[in-house]
mmCIF file of the N, C-alpha and C atoms, coordinates in Angstrom:
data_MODEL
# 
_entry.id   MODEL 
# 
loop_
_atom_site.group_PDB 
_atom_site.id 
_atom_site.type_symbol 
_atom_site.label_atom_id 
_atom_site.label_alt_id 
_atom_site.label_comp_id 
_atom_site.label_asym_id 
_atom_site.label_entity_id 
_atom_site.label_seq_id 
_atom_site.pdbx_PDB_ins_code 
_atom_site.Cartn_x 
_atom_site.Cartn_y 
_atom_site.Cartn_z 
_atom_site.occupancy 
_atom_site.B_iso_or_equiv 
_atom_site.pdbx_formal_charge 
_atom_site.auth_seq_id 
_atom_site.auth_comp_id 
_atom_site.auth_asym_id 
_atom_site.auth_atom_id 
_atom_site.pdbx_PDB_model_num 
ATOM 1   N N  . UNK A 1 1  ? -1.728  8.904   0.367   1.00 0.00 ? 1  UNK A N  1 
ATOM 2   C CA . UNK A 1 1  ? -2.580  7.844   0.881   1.00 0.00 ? 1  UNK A CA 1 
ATOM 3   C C  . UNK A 1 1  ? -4.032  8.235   0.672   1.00 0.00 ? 1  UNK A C  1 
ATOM 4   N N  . UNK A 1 2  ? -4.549  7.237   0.441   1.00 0.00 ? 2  UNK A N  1 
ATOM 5   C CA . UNK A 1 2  ? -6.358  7.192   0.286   1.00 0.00 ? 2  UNK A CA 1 
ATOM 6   C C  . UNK A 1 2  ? -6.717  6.797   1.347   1.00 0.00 ? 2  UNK A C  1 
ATOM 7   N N  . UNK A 1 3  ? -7.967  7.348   1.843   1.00 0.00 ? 3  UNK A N  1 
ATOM 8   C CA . UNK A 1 3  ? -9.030  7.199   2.511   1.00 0.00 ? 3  UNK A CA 1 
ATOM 9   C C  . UNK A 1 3  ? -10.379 6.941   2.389   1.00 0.00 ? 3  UNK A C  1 
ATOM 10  N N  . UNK A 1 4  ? -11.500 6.413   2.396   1.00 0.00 ? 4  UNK A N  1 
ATOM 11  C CA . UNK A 1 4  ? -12.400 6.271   1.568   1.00 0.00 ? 4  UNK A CA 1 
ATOM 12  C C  . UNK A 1 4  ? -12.348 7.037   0.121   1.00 0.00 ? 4  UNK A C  1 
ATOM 13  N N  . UNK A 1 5  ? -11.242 7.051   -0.657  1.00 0.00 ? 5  UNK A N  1 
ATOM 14  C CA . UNK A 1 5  ? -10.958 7.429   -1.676  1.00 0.00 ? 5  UNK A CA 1 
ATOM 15  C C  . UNK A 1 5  ? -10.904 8.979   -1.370  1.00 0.00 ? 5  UNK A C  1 
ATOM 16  N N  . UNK A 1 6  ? -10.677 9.446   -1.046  1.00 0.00 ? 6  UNK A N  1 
ATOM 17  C CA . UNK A 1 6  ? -9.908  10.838  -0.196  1.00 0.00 ? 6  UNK A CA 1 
ATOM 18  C C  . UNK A 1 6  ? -8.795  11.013  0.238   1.00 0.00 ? 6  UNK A C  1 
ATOM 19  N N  . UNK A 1 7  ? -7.998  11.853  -0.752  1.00 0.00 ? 7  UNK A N  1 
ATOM 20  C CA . UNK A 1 7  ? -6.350  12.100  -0.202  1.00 0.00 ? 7  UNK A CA 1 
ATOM 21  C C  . UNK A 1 7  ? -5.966  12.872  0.517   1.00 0.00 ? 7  UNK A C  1 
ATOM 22  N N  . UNK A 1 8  ? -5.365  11.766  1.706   1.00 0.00 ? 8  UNK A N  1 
ATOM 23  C CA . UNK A 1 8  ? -4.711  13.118  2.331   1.00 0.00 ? 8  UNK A CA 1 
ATOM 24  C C  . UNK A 1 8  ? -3.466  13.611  2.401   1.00 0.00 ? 8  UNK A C  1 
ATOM 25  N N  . UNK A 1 9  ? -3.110  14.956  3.220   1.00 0.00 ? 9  UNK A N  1 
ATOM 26  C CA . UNK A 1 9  ? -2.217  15.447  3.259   1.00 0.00 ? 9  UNK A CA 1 
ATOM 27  C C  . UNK A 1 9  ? -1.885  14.851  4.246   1.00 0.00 ? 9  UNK A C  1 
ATOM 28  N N  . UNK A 1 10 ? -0.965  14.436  4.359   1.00 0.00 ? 10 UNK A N  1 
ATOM 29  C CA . UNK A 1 10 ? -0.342  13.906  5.992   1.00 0.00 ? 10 UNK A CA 1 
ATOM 30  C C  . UNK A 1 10 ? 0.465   12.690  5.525   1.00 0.00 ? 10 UNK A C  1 
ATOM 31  N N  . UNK A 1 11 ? 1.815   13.374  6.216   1.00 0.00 ? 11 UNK A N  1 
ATOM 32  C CA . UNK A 1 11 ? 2.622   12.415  6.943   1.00 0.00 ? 11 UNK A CA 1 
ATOM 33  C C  . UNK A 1 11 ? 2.567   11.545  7.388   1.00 0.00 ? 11 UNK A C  1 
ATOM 34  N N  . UNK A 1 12 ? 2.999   10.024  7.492   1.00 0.00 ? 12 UNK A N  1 
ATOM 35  C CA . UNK A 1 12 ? 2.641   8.579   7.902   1.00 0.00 ? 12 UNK A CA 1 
ATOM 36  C C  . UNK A 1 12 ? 3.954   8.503   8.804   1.00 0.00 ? 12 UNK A C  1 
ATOM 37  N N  . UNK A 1 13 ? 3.912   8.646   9.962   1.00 0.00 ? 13 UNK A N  1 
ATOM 38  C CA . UNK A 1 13 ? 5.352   8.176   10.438  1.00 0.00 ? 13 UNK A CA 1 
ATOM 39  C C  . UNK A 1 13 ? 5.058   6.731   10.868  1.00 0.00 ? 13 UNK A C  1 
ATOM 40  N N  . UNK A 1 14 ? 6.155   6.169   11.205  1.00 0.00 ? 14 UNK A N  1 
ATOM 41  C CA . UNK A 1 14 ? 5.603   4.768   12.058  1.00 0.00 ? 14 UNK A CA 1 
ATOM 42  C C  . UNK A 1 14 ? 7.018   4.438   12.340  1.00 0.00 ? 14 UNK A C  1 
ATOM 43  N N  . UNK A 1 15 ? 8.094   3.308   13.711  1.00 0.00 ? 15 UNK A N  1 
ATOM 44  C CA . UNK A 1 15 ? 8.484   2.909   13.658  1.00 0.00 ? 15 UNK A CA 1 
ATOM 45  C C  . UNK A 1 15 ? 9.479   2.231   13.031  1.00 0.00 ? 15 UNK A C  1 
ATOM 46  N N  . UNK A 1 16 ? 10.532  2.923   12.618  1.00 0.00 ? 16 UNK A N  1 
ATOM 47  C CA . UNK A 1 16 ? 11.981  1.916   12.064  1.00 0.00 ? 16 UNK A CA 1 
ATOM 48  C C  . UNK A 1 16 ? 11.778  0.329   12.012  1.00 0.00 ? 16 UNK A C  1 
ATOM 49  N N  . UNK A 1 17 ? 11.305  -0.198  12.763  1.00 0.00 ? 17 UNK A N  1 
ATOM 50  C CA . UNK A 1 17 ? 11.456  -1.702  13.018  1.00 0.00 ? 17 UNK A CA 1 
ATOM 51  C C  . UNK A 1 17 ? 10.174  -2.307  12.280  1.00 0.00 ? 17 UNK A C  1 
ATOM 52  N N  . UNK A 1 18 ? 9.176   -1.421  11.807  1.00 0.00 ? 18 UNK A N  1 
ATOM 53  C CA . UNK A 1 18 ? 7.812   -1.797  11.075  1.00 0.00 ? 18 UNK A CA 1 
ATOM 54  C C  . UNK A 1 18 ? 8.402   -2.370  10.111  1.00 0.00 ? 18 UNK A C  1 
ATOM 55  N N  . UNK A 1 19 ? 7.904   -3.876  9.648   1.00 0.00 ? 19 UNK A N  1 
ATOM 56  C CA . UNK A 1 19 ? 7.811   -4.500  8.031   1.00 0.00 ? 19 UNK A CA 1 
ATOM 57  C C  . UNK A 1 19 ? 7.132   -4.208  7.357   1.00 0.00 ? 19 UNK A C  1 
ATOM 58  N N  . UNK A 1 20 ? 7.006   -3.432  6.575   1.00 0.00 ? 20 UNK A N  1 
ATOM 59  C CA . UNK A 1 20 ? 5.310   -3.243  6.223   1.00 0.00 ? 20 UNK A CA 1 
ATOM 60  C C  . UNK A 1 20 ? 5.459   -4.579  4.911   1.00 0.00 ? 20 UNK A C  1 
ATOM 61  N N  . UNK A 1 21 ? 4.381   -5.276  5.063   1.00 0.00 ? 21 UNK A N  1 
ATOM 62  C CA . UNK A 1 21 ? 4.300   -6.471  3.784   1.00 0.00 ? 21 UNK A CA 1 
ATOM 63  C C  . UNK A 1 21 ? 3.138   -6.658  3.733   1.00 0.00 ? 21 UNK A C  1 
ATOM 64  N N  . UNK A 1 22 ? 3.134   -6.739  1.904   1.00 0.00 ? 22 UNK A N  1 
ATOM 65  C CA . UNK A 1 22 ? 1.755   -7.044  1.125   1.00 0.00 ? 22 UNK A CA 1 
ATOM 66  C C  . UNK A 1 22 ? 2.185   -7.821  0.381   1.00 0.00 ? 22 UNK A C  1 
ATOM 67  N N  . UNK A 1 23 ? 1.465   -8.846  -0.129  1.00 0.00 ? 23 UNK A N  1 
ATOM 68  C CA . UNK A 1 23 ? 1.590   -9.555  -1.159  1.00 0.00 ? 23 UNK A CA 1 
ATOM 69  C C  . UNK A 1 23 ? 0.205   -9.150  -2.298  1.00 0.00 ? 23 UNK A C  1 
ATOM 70  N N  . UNK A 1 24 ? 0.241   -9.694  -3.451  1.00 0.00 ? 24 UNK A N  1 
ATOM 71  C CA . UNK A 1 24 ? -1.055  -9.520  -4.361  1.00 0.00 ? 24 UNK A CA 1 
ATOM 72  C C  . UNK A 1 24 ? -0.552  -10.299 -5.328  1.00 0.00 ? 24 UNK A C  1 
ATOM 73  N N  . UNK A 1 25 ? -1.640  -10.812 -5.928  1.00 0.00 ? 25 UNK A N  1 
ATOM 74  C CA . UNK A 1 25 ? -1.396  -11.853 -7.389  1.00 0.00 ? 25 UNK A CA 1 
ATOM 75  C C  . UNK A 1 25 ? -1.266  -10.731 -8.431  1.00 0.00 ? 25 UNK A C  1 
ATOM 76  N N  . UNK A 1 26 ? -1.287  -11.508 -9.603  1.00 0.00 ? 26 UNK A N  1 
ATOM 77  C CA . UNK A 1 26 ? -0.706  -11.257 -11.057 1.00 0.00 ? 26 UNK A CA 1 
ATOM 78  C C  . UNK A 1 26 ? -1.210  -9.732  -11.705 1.00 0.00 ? 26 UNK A C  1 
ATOM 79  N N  . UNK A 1 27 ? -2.518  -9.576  -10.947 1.00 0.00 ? 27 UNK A N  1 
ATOM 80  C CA . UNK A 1 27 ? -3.108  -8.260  -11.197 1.00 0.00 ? 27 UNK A CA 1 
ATOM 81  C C  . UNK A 1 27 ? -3.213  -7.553  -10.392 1.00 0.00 ? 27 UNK A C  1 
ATOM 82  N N  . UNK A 1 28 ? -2.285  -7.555  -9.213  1.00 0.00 ? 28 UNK A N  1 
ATOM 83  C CA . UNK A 1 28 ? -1.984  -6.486  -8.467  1.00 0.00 ? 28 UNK A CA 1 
ATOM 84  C C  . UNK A 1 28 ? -3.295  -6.243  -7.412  1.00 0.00 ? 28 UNK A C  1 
ATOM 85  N N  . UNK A 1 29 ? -3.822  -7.271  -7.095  1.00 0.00 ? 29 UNK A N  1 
ATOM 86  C CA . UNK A 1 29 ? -5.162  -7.384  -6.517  1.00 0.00 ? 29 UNK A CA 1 
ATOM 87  C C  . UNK A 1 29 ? -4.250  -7.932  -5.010  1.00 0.00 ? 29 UNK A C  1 
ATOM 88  N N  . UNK A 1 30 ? -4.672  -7.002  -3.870  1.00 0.00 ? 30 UNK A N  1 
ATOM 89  C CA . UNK A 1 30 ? -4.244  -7.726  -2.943  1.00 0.00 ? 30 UNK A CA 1 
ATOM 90  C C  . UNK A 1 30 ? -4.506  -9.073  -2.265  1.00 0.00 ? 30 UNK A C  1 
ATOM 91  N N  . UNK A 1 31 ? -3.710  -9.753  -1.831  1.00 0.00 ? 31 UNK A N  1 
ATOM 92  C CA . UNK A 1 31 ? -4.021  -11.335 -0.816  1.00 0.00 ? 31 UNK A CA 1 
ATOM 93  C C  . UNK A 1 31 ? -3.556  -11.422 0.429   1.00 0.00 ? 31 UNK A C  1 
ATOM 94  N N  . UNK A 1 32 ? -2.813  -10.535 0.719   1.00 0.00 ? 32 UNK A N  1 
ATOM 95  C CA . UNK A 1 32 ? -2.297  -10.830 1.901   1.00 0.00 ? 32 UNK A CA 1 
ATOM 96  C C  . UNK A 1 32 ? -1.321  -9.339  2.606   1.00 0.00 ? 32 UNK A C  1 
ATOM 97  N N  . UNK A 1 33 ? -2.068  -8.657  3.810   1.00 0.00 ? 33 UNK A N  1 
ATOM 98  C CA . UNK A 1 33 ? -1.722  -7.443  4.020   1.00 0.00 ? 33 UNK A CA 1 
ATOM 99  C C  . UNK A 1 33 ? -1.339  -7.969  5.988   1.00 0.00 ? 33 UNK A C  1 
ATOM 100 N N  . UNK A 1 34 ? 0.332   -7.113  6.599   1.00 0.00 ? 34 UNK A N  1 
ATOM 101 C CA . UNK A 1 34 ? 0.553   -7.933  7.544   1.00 0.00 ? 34 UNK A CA 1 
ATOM 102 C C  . UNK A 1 34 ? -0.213  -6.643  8.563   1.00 0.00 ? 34 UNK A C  1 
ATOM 103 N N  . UNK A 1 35 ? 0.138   -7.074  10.078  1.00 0.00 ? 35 UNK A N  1 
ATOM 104 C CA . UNK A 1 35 ? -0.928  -5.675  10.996  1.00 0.00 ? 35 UNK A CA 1 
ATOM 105 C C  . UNK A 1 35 ? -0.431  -4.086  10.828  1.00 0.00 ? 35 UNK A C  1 
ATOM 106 N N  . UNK A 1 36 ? 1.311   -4.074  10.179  1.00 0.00 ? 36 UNK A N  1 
ATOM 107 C CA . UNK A 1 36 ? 1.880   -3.078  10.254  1.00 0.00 ? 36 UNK A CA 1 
ATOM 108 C C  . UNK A 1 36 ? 1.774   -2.363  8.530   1.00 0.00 ? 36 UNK A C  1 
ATOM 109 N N  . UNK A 1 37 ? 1.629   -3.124  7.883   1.00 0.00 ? 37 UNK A N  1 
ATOM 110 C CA . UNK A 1 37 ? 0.997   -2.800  6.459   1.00 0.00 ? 37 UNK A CA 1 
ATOM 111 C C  . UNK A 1 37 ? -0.176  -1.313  7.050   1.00 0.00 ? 37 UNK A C  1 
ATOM 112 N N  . UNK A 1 38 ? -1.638  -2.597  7.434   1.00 0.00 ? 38 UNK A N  1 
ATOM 113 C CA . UNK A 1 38 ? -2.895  -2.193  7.793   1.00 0.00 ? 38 UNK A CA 1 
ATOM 114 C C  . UNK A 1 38 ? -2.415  -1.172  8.316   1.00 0.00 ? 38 UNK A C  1 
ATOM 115 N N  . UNK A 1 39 ? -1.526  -0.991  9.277   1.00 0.00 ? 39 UNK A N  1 
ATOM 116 C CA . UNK A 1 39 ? -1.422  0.183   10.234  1.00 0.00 ? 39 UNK A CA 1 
ATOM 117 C C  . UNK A 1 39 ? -1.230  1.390   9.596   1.00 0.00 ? 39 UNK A C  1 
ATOM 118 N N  . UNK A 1 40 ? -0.511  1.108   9.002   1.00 0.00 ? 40 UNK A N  1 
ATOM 119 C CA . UNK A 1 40 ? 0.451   2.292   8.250   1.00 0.00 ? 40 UNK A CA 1 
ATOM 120 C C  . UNK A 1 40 ? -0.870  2.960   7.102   1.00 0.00 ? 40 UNK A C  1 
ATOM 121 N N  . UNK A 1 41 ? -1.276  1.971   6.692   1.00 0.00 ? 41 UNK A N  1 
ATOM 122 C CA . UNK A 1 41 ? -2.173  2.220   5.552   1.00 0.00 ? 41 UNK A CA 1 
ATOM 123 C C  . UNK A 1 41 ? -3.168  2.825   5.588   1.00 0.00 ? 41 UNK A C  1 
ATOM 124 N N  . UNK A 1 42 ? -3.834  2.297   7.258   1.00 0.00 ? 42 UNK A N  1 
ATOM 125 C CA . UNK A 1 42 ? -4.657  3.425   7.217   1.00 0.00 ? 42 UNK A CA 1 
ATOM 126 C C  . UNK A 1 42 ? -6.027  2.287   7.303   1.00 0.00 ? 42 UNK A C  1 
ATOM 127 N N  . UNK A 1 43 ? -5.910  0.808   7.312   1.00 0.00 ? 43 UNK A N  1 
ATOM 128 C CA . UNK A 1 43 ? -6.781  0.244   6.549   1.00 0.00 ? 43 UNK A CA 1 
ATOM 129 C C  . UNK A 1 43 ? -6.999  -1.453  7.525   1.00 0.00 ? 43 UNK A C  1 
ATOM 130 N N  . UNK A 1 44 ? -7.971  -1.898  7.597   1.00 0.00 ? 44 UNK A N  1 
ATOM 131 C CA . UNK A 1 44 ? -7.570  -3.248  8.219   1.00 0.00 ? 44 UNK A CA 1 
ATOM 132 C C  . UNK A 1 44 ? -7.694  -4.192  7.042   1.00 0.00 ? 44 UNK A C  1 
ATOM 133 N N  . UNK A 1 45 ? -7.366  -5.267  7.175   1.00 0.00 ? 45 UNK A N  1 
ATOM 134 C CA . UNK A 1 45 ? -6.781  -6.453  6.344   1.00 0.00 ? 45 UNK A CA 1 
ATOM 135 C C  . UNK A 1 45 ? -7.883  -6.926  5.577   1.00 0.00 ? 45 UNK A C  1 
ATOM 136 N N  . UNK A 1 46 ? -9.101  -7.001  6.320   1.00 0.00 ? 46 UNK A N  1 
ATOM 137 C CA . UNK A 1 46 ? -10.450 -6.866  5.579   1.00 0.00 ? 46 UNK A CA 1 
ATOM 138 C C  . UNK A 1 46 ? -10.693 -5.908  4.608   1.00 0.00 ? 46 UNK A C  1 
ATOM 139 N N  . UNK A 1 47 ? -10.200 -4.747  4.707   1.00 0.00 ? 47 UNK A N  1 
ATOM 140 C CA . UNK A 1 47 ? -10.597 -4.148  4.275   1.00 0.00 ? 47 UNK A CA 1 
ATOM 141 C C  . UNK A 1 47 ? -10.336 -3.505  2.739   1.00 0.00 ? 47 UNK A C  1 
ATOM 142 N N  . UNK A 1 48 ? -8.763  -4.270  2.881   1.00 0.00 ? 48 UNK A N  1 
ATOM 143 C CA . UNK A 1 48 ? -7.556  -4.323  1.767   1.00 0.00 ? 48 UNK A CA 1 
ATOM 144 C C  . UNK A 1 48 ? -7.680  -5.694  0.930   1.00 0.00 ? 48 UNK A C  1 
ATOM 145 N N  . UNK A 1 49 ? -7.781  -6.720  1.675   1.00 0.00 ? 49 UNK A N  1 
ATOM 146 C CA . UNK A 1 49 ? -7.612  -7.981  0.800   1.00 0.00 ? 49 UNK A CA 1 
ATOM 147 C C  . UNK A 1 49 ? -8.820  -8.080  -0.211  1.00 0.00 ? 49 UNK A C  1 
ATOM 148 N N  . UNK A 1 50 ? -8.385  -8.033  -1.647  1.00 0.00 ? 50 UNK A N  1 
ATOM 149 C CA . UNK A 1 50 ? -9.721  -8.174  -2.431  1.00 0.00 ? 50 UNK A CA 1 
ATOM 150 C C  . UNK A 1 50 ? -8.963  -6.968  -3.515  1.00 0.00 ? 50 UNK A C  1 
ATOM 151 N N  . UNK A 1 51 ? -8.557  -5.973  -2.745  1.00 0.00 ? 51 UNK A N  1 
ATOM 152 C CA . UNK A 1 51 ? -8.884  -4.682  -3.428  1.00 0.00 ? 51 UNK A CA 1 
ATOM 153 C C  . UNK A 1 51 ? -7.263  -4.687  -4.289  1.00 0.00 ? 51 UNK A C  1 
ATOM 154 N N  . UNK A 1 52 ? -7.183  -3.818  -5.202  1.00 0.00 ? 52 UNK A N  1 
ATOM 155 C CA . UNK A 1 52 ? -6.052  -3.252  -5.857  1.00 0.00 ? 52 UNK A CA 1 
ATOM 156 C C  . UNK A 1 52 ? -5.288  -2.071  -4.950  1.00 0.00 ? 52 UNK A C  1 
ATOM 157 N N  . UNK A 1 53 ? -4.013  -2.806  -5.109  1.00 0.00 ? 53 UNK A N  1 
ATOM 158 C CA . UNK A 1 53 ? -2.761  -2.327  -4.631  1.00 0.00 ? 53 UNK A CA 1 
ATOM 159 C C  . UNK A 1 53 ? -2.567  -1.041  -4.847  1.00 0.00 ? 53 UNK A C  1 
ATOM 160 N N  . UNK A 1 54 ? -3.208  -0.280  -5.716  1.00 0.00 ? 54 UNK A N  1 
ATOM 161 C CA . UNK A 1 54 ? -3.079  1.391   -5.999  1.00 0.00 ? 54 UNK A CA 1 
ATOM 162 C C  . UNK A 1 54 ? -4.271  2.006   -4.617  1.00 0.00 ? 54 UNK A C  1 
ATOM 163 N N  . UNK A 1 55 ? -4.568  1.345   -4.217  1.00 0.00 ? 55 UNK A N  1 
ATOM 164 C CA . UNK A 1 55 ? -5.477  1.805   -3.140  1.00 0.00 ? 55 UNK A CA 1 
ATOM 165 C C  . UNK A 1 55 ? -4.738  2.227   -2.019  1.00 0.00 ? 55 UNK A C  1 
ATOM 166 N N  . UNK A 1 56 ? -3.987  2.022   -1.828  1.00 0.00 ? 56 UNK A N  1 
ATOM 167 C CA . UNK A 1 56 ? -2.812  2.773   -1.155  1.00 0.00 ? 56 UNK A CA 1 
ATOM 168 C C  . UNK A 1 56 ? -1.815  3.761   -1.142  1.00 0.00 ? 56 UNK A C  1 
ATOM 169 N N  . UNK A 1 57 ? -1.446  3.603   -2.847  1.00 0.00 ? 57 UNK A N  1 
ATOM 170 C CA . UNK A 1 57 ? -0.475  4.434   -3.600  1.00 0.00 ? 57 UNK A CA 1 
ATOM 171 C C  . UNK A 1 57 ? -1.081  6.015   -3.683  1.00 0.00 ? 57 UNK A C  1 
ATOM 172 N N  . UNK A 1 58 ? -0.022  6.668   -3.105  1.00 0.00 ? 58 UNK A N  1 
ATOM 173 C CA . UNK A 1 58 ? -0.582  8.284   -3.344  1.00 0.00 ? 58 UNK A CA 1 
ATOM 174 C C  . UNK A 1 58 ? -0.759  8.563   -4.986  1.00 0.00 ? 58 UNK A C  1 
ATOM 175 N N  . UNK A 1 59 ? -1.392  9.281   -5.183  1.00 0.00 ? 59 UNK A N  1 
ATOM 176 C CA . UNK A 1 59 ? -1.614  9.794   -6.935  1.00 0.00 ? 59 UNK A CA 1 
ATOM 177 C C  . UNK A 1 59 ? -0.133  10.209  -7.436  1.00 0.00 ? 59 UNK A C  1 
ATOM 178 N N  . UNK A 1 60 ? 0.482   10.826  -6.249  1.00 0.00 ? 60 UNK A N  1 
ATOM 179 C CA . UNK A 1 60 ? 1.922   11.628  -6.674  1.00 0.00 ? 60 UNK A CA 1 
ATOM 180 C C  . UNK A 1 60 ? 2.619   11.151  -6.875  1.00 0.00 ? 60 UNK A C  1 
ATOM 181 N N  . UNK A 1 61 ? 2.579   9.582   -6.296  1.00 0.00 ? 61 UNK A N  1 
ATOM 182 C CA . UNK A 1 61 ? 3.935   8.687   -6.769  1.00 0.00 ? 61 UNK A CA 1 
ATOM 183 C C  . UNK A 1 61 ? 4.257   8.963   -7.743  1.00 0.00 ? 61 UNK A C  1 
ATOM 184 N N  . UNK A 1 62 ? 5.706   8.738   -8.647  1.00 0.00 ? 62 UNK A N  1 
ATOM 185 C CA . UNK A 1 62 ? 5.875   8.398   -9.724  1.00 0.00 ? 62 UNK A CA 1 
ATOM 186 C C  . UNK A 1 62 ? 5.673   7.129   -10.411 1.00 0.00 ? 62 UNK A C  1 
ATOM 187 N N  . UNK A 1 63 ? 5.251   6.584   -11.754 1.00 0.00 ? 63 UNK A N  1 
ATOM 188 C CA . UNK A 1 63 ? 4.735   5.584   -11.667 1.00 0.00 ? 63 UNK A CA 1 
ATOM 189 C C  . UNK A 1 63 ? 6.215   4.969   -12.232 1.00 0.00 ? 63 UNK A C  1 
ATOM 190 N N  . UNK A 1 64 ? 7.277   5.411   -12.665 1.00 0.00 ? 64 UNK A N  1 
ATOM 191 C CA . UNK A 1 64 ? 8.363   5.181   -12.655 1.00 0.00 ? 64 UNK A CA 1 
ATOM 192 C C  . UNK A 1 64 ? 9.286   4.567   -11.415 1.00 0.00 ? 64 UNK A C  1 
ATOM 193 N N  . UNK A 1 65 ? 8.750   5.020   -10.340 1.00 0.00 ? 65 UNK A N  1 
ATOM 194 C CA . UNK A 1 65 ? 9.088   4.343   -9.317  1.00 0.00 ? 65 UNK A CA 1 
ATOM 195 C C  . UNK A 1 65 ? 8.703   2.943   -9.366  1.00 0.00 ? 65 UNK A C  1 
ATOM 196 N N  . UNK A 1 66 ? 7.408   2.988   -9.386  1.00 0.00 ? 66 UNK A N  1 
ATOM 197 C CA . UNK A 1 66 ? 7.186   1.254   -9.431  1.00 0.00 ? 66 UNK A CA 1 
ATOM 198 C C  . UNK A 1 66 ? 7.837   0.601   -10.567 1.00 0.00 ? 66 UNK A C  1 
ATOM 199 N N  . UNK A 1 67 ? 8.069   0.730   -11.637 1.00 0.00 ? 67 UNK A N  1 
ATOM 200 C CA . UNK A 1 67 ? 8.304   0.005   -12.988 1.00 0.00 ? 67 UNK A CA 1 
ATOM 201 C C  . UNK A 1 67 ? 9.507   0.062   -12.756 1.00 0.00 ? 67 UNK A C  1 
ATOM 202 N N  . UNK A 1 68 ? 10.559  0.896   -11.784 1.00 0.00 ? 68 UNK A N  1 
ATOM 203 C CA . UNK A 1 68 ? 11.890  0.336   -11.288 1.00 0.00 ? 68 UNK A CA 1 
ATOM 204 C C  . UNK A 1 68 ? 11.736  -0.452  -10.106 1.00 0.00 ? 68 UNK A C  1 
ATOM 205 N N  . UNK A 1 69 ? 11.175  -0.624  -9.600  1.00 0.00 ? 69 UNK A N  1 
ATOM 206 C CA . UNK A 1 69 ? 11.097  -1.442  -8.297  1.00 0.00 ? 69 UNK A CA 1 
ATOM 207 C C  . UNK A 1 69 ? 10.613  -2.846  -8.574  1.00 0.00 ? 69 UNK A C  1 
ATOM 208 N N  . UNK A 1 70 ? 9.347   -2.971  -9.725  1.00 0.00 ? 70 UNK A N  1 
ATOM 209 C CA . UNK A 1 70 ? 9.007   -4.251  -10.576 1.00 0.00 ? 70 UNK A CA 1 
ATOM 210 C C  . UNK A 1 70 ? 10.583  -4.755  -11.267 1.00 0.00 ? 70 UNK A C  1 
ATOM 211 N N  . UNK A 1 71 ? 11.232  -3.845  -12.141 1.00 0.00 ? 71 UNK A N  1 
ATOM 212 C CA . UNK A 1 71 ? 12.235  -4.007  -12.577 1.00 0.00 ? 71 UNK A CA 1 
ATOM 213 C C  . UNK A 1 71 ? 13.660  -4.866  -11.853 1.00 0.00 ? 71 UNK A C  1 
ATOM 214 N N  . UNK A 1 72 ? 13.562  -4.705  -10.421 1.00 0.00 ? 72 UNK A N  1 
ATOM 215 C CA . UNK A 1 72 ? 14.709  -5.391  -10.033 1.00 0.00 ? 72 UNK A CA 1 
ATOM 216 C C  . UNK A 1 72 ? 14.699  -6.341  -9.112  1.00 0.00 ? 72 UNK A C  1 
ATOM 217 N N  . UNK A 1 73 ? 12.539  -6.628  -9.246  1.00 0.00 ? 73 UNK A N  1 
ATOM 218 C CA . UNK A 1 73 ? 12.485  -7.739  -8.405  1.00 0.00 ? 73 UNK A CA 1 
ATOM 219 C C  . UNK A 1 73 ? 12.492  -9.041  -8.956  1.00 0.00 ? 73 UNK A C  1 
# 
């Protein structure tokens, strides 16, 4: 996770029952982030909507992860 563009080390726990949901258009630009998204993220809804969806994504992900997860939606 990013922080004013600062990664940190740390664990995100949150709640089993959290949805976390984002939506973003065609370029991966966010539109719509819900309170448990924000929560988790680190970020309020202002602060996300506008911005690109990698603004969240740790560097470490694999980017293979996403291109299977694009893949079977």
């Amino acid at each position: 996770m990013r922080r004013d563009q600062a990664i940190i080390n740390e664990e995100i726990v949150y709640p089993d029952n959290y949805e976390l949901i984002s939506t973003t258009d065609t370029r991966g630009v966010i539109t719509y982030a819900n309170h448990a998204f924000c929560e988790v993220a680190g970020y309020s809804a202002d602060e996300l909507i506008g911005k690109n969806h990698n603004l969240v994504r740790h560097p470490d992900m694999p980017k293979a992860a996403y291109k299977d997860m694009w893949g079977h939606l």
